[in-house]
C-alpha positions in Angstrom: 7.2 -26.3 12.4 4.7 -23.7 12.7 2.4 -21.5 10.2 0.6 -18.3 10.3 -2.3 -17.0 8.5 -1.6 -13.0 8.6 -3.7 -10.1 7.8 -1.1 -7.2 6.5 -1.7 -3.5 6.3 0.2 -0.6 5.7 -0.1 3.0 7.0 1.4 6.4 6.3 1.4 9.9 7.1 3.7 13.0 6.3 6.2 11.3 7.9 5.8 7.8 8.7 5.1 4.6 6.9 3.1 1.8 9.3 3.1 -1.8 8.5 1.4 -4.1 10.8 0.9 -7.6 10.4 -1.4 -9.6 12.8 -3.1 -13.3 12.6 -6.3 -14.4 11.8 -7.9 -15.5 14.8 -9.3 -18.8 15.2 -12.7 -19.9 14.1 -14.6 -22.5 13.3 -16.2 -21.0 10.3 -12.5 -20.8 8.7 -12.5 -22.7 5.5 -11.0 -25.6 5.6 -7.5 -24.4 3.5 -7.2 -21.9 6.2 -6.8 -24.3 8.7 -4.2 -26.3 9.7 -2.5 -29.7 8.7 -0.1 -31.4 9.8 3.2 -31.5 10.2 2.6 -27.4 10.9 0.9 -26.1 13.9 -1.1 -23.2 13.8 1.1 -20.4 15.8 -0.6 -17.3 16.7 1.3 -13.7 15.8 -0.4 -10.9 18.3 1.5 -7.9 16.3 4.3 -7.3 14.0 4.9 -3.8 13.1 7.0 -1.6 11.0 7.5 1.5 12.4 9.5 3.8 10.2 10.2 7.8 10.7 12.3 10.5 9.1 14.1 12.2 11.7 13.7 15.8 11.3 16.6 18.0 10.9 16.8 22.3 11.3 16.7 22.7 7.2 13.7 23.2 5.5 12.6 20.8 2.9 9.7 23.5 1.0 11.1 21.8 -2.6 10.3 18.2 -1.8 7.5 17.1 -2.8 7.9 13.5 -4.4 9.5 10.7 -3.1 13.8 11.1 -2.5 15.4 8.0 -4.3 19.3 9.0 -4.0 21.7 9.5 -1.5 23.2 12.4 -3.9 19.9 14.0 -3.0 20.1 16.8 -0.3 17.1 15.9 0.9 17.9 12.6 1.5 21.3 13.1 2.7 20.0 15.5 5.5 17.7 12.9 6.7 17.9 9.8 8.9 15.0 7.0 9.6 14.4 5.8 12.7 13.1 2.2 12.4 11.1 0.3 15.5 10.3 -3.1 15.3 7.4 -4.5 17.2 7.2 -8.4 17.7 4.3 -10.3 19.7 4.4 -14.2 18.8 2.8 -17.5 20.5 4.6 -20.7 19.8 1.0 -22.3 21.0 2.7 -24.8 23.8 6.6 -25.0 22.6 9.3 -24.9 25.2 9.5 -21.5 26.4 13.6 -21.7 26.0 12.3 -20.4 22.5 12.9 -16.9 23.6 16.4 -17.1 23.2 16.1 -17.9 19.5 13.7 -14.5 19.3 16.3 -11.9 20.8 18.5 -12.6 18.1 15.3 -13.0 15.4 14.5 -9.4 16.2 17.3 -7.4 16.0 17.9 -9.6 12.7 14.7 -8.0 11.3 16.4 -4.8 11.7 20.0 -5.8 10.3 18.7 -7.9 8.1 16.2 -5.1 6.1 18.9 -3.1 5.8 21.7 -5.4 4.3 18.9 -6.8 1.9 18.5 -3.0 0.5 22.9 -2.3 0.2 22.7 -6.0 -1.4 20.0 -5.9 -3.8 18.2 -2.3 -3.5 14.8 -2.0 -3.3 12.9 -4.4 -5.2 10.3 -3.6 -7.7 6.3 -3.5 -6.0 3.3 -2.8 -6.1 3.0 0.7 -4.5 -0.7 1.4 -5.5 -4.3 0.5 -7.1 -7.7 0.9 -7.3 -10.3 -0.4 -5.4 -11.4 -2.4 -8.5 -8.2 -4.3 -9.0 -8.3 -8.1 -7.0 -4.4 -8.7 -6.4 -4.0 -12.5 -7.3 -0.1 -13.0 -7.4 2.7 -10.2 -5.9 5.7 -12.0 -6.0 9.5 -11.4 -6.4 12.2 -13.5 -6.6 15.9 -12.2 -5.3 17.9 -15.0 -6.8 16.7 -14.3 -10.5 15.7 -10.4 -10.0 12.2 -11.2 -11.5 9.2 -9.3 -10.0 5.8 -11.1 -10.8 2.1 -9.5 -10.4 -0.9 -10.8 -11.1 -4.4 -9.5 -10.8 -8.0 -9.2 -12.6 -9.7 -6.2 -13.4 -13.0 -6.5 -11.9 -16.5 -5.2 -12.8 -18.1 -2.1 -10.9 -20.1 -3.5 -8.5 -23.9 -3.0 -8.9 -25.5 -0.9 -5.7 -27.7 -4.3 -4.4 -24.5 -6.1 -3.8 -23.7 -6.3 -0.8 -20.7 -5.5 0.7 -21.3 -4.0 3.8 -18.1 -3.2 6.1 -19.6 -6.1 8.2 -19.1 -8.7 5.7 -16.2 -7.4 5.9 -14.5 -6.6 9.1 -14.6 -10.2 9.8 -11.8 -10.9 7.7 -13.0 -14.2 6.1 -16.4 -14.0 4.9 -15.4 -13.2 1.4 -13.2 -15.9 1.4 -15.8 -18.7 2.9 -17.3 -17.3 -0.3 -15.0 -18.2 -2.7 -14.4 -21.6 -1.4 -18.3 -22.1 -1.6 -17.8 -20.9 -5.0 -14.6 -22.6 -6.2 -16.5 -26.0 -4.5 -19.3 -25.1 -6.6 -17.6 -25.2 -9.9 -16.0 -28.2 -9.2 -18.9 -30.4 -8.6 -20.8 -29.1 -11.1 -17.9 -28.6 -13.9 -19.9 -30.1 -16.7 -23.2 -28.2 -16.3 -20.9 -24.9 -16.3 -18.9 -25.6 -19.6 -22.2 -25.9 -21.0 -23.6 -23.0 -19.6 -20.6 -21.0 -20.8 -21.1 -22.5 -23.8 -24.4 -21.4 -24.8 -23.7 -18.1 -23.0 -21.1 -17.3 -25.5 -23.7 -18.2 -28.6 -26.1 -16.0 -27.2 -23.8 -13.1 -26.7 -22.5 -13.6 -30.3 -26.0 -13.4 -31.5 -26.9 -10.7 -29.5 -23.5 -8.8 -30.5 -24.9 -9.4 -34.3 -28.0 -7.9 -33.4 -27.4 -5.0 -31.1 -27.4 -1.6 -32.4 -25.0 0.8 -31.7 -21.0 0.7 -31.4 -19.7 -2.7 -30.7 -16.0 -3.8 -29.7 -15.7 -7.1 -31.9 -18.3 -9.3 -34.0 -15.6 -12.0 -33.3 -17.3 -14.6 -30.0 -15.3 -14.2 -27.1 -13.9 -18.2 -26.3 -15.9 -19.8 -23.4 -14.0 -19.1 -20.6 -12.8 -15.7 -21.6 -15.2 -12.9 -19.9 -13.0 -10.2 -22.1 -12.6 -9.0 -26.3 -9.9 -6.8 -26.5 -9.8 -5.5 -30.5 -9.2 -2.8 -31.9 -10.7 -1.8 -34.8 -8.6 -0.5 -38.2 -9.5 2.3 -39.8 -11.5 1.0 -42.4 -14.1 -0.2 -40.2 -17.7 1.9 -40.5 -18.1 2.3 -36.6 -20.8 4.4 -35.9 -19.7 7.3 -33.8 -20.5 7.6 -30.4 -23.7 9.6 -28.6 -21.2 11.6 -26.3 -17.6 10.6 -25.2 -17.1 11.1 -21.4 -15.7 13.6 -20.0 -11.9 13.8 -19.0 -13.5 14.0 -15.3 -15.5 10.6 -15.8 -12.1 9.1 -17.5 -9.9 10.4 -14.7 -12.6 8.5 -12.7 -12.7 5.2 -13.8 -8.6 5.2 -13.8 -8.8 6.1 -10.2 -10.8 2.6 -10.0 -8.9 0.4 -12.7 -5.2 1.7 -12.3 -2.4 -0.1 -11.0 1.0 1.5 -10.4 4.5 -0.7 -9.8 7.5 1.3 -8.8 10.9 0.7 -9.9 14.4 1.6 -8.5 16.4 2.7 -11.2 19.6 3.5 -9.0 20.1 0.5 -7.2 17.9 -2.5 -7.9 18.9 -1.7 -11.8 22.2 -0.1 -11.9 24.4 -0.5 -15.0 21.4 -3.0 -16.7 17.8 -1.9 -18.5 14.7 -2.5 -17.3 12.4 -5.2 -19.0 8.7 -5.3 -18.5 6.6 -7.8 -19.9 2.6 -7.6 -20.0 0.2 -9.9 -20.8 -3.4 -9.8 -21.0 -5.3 -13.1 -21.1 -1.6 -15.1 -20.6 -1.0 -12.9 -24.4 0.7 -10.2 -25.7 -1.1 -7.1 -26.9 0.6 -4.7 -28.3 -2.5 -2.5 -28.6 -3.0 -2.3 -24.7 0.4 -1.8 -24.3 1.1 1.1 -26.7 -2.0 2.5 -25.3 -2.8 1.6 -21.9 1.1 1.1 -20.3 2.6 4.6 -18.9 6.1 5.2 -17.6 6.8 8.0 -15.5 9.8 9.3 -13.8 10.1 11.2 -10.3 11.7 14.4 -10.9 14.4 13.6 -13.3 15.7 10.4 -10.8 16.2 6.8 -11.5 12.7 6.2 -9.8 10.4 4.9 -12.0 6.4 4.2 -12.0 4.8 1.9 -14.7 0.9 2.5 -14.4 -1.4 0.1 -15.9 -4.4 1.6 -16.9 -7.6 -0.6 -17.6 -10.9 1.5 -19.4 -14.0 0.1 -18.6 -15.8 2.2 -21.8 -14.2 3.0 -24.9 -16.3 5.2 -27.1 -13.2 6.2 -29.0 -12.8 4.1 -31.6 -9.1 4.3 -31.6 -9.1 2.8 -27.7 -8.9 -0.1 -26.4 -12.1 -1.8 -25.2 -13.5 -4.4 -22.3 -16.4 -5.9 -23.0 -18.1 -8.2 -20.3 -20.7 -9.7 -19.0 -22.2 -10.2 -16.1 -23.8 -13.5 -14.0 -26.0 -14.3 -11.5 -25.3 -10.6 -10.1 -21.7 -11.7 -8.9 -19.0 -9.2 -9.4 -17.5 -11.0 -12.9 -13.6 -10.5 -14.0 -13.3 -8.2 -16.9 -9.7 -9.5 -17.4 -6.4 -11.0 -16.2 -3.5 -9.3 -16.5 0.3 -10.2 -15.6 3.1 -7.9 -15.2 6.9 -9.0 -15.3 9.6 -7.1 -14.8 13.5 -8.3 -14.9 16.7 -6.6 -15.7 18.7 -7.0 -18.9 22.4 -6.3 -19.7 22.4 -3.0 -21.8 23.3 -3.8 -25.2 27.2 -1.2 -26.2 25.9 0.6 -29.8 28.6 0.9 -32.2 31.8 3.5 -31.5 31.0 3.1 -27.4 32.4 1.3 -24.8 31.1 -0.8 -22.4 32.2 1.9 -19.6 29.9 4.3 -21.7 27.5 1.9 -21.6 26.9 1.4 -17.8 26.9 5.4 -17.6 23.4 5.6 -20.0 20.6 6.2 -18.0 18.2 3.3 -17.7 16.0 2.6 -20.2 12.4 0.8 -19.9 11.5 -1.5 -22.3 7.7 -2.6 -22.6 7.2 -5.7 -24.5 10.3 -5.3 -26.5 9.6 -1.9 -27.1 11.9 1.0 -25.3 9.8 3.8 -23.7 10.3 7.4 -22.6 9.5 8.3 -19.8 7.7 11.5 -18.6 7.1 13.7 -15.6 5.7 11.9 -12.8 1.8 13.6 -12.6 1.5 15.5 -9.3 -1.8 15.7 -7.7 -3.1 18.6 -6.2 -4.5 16.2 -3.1 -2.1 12.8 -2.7 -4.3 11.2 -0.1 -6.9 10.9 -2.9 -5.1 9.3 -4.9 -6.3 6.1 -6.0 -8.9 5.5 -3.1 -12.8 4.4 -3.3 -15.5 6.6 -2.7 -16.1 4.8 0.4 -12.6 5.4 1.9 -12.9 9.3 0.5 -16.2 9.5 2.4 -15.0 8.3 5.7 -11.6 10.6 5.7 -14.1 13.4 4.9 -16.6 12.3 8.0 -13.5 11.9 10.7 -11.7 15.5 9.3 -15.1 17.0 9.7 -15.7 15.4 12.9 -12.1 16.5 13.9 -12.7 20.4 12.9 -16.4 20.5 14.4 -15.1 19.0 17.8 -12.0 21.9 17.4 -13.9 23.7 16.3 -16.3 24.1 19.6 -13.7 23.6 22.0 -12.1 26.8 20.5 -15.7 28.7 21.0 -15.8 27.9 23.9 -12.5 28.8 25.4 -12.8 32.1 23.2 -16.6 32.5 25.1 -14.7 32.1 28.4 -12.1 34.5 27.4 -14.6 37.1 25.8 -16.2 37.4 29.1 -13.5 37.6 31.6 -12.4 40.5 28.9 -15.5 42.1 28.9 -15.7 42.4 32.5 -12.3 43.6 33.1 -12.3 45.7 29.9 -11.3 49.4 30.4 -12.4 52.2 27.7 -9.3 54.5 25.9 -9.6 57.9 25.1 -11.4 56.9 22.1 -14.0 55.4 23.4 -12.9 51.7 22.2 -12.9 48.9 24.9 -8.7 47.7 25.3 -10.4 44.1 26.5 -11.6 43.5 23.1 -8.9 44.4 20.9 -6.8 42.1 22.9 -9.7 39.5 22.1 -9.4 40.0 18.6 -5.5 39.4 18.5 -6.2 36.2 21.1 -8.4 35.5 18.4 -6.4 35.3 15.5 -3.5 33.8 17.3 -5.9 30.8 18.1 -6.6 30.3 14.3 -3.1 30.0 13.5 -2.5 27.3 16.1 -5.2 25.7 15.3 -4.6 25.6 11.1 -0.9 24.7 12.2 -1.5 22.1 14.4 -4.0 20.3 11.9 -2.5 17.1 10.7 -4.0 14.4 8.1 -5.1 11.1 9.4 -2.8 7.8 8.4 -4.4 6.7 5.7 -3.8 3.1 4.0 -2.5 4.5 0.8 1.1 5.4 -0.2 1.5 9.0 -0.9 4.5 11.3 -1.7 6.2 13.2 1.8 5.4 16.2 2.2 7.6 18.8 4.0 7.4 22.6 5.1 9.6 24.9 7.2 6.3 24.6 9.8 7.1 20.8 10.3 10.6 20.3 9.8 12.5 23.8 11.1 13.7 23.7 15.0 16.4 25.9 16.6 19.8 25.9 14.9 21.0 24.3 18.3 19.5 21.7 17.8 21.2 18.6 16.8 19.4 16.0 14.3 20.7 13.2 16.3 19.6 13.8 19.6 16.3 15.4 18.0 12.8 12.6 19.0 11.5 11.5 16.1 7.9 13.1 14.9 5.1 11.8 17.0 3.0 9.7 15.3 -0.8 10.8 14.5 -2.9 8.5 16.6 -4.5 6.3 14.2 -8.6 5.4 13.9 -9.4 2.5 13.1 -11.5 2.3 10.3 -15.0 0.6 10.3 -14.0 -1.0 7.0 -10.9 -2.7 8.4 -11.1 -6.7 9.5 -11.6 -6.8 12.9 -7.9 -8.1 13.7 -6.4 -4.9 11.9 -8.3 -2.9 14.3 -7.5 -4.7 17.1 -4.0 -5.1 16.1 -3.8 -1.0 15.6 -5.0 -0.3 19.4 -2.2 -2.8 20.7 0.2 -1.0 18.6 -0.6 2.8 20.0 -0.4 0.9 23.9 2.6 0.0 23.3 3.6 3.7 21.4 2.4 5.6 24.5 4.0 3.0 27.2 6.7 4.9 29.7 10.5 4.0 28.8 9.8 2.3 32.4 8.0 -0.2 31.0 10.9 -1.4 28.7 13.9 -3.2 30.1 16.6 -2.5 27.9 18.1 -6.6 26.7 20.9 -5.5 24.6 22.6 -2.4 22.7 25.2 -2.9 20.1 25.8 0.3 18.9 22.9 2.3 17.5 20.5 -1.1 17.5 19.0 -2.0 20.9 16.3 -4.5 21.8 13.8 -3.7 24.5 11.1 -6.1 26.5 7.9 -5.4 28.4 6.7 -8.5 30.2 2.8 -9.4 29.5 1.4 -11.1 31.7 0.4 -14.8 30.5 2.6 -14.5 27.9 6.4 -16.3 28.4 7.9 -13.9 25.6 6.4 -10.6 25.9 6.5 -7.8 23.9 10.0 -7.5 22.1 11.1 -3.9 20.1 14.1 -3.4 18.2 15.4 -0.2 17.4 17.6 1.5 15.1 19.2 3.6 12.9 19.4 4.0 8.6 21.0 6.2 6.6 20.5 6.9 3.3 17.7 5.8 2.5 13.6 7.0 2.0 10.7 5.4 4.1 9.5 4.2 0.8 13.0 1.9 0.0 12.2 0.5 3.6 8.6 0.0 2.8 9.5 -1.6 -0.2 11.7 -4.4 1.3 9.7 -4.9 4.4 6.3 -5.8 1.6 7.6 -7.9 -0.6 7.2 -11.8 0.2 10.2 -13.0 -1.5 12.5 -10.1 -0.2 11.5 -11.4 3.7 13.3 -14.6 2.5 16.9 -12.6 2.6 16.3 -10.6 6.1 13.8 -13.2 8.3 15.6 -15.6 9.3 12.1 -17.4 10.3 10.6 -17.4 7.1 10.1 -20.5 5.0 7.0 -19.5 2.7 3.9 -17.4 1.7 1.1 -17.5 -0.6 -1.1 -14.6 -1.3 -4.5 -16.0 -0.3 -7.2 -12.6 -0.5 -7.1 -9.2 -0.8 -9.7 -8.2 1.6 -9.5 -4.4 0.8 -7.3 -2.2 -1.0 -4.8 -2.1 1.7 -5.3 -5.2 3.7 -3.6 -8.6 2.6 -4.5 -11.9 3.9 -1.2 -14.6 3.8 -0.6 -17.7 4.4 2.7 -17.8 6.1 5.3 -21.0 6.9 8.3 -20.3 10.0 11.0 -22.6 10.0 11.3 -24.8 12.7 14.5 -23.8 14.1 12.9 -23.6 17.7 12.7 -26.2 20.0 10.9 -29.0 18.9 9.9 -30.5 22.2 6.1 -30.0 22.9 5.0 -29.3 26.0 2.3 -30.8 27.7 
């Protein structure tokens, strides 16, 4: 059999959700649970990337501005998605024959995606968090219907940390770190229990002694970096200096927030939705009365549960992380898990079970049911949720993008003004014809050039947006025959490991390659499979097309992320552990295949 360690990603723009998958290359300074052991040999995965579009049709979508969840939406029934499937793997010295097995594998991850969404719906995932949240678990299981997460809160970092996009880029060093860490403990086990030991005293002591509001006077337990109280109302709390503004609390949840979307429609048709959170392996009700929202996309049975996490809680009433910090390492503030399951709904006296299944879905949180409100639009989605870093580099490239516009429209307009000004003629009036035509050139150069102006992809999930600009054609136009939107070349980012960058410029090769290039394998129906020979490579480059209907780039995102859902529509997948979260929106896996293949080596 063979195994993979992958770096994931995922894209998106307007119009197109990207997720690429690529492995870890080779090194010697791979820890040593990162390389391989018998009986699996380590394959090597080139690219793997999603490649899903909404084909445009001639109506105008100006009302849609959240995510479509229903077929009964008009929205979604006048769309289509065009899906492309991109596969580059190395057996690493397995008979070659093995291609065989990969036209049907292919096509399967095409076929198979779909049926697991008309089966089972989109599953319940993690669609977004903050750049202070360290994913430890994302899990679901299709058998039971249970979705597990879990992840720590971490502190903000201090500004002599380092964390420089080259430690980094190279996609393991903060892992190396962790082993050296996790080694660490080990060895010296007993000299840390004392040292957390006598840590906790001297925090209790100095909790006694501080002046000033405090969260507990109760001693955290040794190996718990986190009090969450709250205190009751008879407690004499001094009040606080000056509470922070809602500007520095909108802030910090940008940082700390962690969003999970749930399909109401399919995943939990005719049952209730039950979400379990624990903080510290325990229940608090406090956190989740207070810190737990559930929102709702425009009156649809799409739901997002959004886990806030406060670093500061002046307000006595709040909930409150305290922490502490050692050595200068970035410490855990806490460890939350999130379950969520469906339950039958329960028939209330006088109604029948028929009356039953018809109730909208309900959410309950820790036994507790929930309304739900009005999912919060923002006035700018791609900034939703990202680091200052990331916010600075979109900035820089759209700046860089405008300037560089911005003086190749000069200097066509300079061009222009003087072939005008020394062909101009003078009207009656005395006012040269050559520049009022300049003018209106003018003008009609600003309106390409706002029209033409298009976001970068951005790693971060974000609602589609639609205008009559992007989505009207002529009314002769059919949507079938219509190419789907071309996709915004992407930049790779300085912060991205060095595989996800590499694995982004194979991707827009192959984008831009002439149809020539691809010899057509098979076509049944609207799926067809495609080649393009590489040289030293057996395989190639294999790409699977097709068609869906009725269904949102964000249902096929959903499927296409989750670990446990791949085990439904790859037929090549055994396993996968979550083994780092290198950014916000790049994944490191550790991946088992069957071994289905040939199992003759050769040479």
């Amino acid at each position: 059999p063979r195994d993979l360690v992958l770096i994931e990603t995922t894209l998106r723009n307007e119009n197109t959700v990207l997720h690429i998958a690529t492995s870890l290359p080779h090194s010697k300074d791979l820890p040593k649970y990162l390389r391989p052991t018998n009986p699996y040999v380590r394959a090597r995965l080139d690219l793997a990337a999603y490649c899903v579009q909404i084909i445009p049709n001639e109506n105008s979508l100006d009302d849609v501005d959240s995510i479509p969840s229903s077929t009964s939406s008009s929205s979604q029934q006048s769309h289509s998605l065009r899906v492309a499937f991109y596969y580059q793997l190395d057996f690493k010295g397995w008979a070659a024959n093995s291609s065989t097995s990969m036209t049907t594998h292919v096509p399967q991850c095409i076929t198979g995606v779909h049926a697991s969404l008309l089966r089972n719906g989109p599953p319940p995932h993690l669609s977004r968090h903050g750049n202070r949240i360290q994913i430890e678990n994302d899990e679901y299981d299709a058998d039971s219907g249970m979705y597990d997460l879990l992840y720590s809160v971490l502190e903000e970092k201090e500004e002599e940390e380092d964390d420089s996009s080259a430690s980094r880029s190279n996609g393991y060093g903060a892992m190396r770190k962790r082993q050296q860490d996790a080694v660490a403990d080990h060895n010296d086990n007993a000299t840390m229990a004392a040292t957390a030991t006598a840590t906790a005293t001297a925090t209790a002591t100095a909790t006694a002694t501080a002046p000033g509001p405090i969260a507990s006077s109760s001693v955290s337990p040794p190996h718990s970096s986190v009090n969450l109280t709250v205190p009751s109302p008879g407690n004499d709390l001094p009040a606080p200096a000056s509470p922070p503004s809602r500007v520095q609390t909108d802030e910090i949840s940008r940082h700390t927030s962690v969003d999970v979307e749930i399909d109401g429609e399919r995943w939990a048709a005719g049952s209730d939705v039950r979400i379990t959170v624990l903080v510290n392996d325990r229940a608090d009700e406090a956190y989740a009365r207070g810190c737990v929202d559930c929102f709702r996309y425009m009156d649809r049975p799409r739901f997002v549960v959004r886990l806030r996490h406060p670093s500061t809680a002046p307000d006595p009433s709040s909930v409150s992380f305290a922490s502490s910090k050692s050595g200068g390492r970035e410490e855990e503030l806490v460890s939350i898990r999130v379950k969520i399951d469906r339950v039958p709904r329960a028939v209330v006296e006088g109604e029948t079970e028929a009356d039953a299944s018809e109730r909208k879905v309900a959410l309950v949180v820790n036994g507790v049911q929930r309304l739900t409100e009005e999912y919060p639009m923002f006035e700018d989605p791609e900034q939703e949720f990202m680091g200052d870093e990331y916010d600075e580099e979109i900035e820089e490239e759209e700046e860089m993008a405008k300037r560089e516009e911005g003086e190749e429209e000069e200097a066509k307009e300079g061009e222009e003004r003087k072939r005008r000004e020394e062909g101009g003629k003078v009207n009656g009036n005395g006012v040269k014809t050559g520049k009022k035509k300049e003018n209106l050139a003018s003008k009609d150069n600003a309106s390409v050039k706002s029209s033409t102006h298009n976001p970068p992809i951005s790693p971060f999930p974000m609602k589609p947006r639609y205008s009559t600009q992007t989505t009207s054609t002529t009314s002769s136009a059919s949507s079938n025959t219509r190419p789907p939107p071309a996709l915004i070349p992407i930049t790779p980012k300085s912060t991205d490991p060095a595989p996800v960058r590499a694995a982004h410029a194979t991707f827009l090769t192959l984008l831009h390659e002439p149809p020539s290039s691809w010899k057509l394998v098979q076509q049944s129906g609207a799926l067809t499979l495609s080649r393009m020979e590489v040289p030293d490579h057996v395989m190639g480059v294999l790409k699977g097309e097709g068609v869906y209907e009725g269904w949102n780039v964000w249902d096929v995102r959903a499927a296409v992320e989750a670990m446990e859902a791949r085990r439904v529509w790859d037929g090549m997948f055994d396993d996968g552990v979550l083994l780092e979260q290198l950014t916000p929106w790049c994944i490191l896996w550790y991946t088992k295949l069957k071994g289905f293949w040939p199992t003759r080596c050769v040479g």
